[in-house]
C-alpha positions as MATLAB code, in Angstrom:
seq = 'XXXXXXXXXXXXXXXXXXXXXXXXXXXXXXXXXXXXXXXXXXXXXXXXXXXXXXXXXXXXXXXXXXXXXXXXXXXXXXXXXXXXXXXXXXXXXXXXXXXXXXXXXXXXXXXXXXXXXXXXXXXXXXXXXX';
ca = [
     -19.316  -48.674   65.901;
     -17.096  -49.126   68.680;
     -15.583  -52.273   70.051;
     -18.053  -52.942   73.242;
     -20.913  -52.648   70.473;
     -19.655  -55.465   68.459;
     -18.872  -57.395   70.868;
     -22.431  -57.345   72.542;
     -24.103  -57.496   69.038;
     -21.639  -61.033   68.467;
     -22.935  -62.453   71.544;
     -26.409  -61.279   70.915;
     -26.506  -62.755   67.726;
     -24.636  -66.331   68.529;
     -27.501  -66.517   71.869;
     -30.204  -66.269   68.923;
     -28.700  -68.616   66.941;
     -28.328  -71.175   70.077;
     -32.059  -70.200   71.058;
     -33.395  -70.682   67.521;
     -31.728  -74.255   67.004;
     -32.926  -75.149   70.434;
     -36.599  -74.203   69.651;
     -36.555  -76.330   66.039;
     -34.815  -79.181   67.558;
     -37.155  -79.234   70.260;
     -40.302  -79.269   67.458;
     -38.620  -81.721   65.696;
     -38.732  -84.263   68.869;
     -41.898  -83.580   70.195;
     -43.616  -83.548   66.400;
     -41.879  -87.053   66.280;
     -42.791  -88.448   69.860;
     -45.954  -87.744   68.974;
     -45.826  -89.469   66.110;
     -44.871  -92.827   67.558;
     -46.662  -92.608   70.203;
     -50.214  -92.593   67.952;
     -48.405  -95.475   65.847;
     -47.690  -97.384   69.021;
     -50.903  -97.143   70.978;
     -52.422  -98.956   68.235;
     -49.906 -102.248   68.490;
     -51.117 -101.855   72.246;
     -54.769 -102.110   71.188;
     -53.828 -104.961   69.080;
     -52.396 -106.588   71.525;
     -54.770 -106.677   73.865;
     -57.400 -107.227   71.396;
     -54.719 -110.188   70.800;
     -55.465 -109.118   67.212;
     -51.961 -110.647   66.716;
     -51.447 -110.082   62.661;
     -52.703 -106.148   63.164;
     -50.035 -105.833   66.091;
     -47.594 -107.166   63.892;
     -48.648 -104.864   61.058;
     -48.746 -101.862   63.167;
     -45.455 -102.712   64.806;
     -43.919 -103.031   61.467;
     -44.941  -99.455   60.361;
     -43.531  -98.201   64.201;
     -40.027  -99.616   62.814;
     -39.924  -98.332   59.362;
     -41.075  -94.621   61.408;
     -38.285  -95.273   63.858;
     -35.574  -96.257   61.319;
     -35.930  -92.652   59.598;
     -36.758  -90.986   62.873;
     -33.475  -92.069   64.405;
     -31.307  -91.062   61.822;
     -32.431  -86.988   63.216;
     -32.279  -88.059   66.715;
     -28.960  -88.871   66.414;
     -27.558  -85.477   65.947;
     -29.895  -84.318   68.706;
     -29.944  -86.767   71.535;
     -27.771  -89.073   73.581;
     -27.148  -92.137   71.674;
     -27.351  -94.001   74.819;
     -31.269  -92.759   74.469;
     -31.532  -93.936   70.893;
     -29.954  -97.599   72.173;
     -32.846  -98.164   74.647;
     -35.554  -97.260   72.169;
     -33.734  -99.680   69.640;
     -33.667 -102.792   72.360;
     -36.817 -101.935   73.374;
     -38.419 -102.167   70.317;
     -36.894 -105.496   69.274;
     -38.145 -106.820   72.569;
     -41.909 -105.535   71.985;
     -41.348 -107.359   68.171;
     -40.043 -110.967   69.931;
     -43.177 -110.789   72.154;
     -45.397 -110.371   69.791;
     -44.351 -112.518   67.628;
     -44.306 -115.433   70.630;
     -47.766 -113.995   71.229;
     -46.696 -112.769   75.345;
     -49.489 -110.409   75.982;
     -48.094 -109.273   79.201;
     -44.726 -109.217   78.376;
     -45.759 -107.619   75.065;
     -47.500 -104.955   76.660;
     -45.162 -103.956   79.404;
     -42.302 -103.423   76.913;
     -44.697 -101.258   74.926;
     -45.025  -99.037   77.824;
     -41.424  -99.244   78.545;
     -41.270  -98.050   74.746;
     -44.238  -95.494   75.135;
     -42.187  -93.909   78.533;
     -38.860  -93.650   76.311;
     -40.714  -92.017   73.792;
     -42.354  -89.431   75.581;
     -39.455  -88.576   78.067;
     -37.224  -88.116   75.649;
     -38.725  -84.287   74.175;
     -39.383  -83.589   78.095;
     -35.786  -83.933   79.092;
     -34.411  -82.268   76.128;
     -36.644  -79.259   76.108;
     -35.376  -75.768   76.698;
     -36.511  -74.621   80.011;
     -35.381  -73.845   83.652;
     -35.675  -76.945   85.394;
     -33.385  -78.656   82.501;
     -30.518  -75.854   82.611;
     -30.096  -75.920   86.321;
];
């Protein structure tokens, strides 16, 4: 094999690599999103339902998701991203727990938009590389 050879087959190899990671961290975040966002629409239907002790309860299981979703976010996201979900979150808790439906709700959706722009803006594609 001569040198040029190598050299392309290094590169070759270390673009795979990149494009492989890419793709799995990418299915790791949106498998996640998606996870909290099913767990999260229902403290919005308790809350509006003002089904206070279910919004509670479902909010509860959104945290204990979070708390071992964040630890793999971490090594894939801006932290900065991972802060706003965190305040956010405590936020949607003290309003329910005052029972604030509005205020309640429109940190949910503040959560919900976090949530689902996060995979979006980290995804592999065109618009994000240039």
């Amino acid at each position: 094999m001569n040198h040029t050879f190598k050299v392309f087959l290094s590169v070759f190899i270390l673009a795979a690599m990149i494009f492989g990671i890419s793709l799995i961290s990418q299915s790791i975040l949106f498998r996640t999103s998606s996870q909290l966002e099913k767990d999260l629409s229902r403290v919005e239907d308790s809350t509006v339902s003002n089904d206070w002790d279910n919004a509670e309860e479902s909010l509860k299981k959104v945290q204990e998701k979070w708390s071992g979703i964040k630890k793999t976010w971490a090594m894939l996201i801006d932290h900065l991203e991972i802060d706003n979900i965190d305040i956010t979150l405590t936020r949607v808790e003290q309003y329910i727990l005052c029972k604030d439906t509005s205020s309640a709700l429109a940190e949910a959706a503040a959560l919900m938009k976090y949530i689902r722009h996060i995979p979006r803006k980290e995804a592999l594609n065109l618009e994000n590389i240039f």
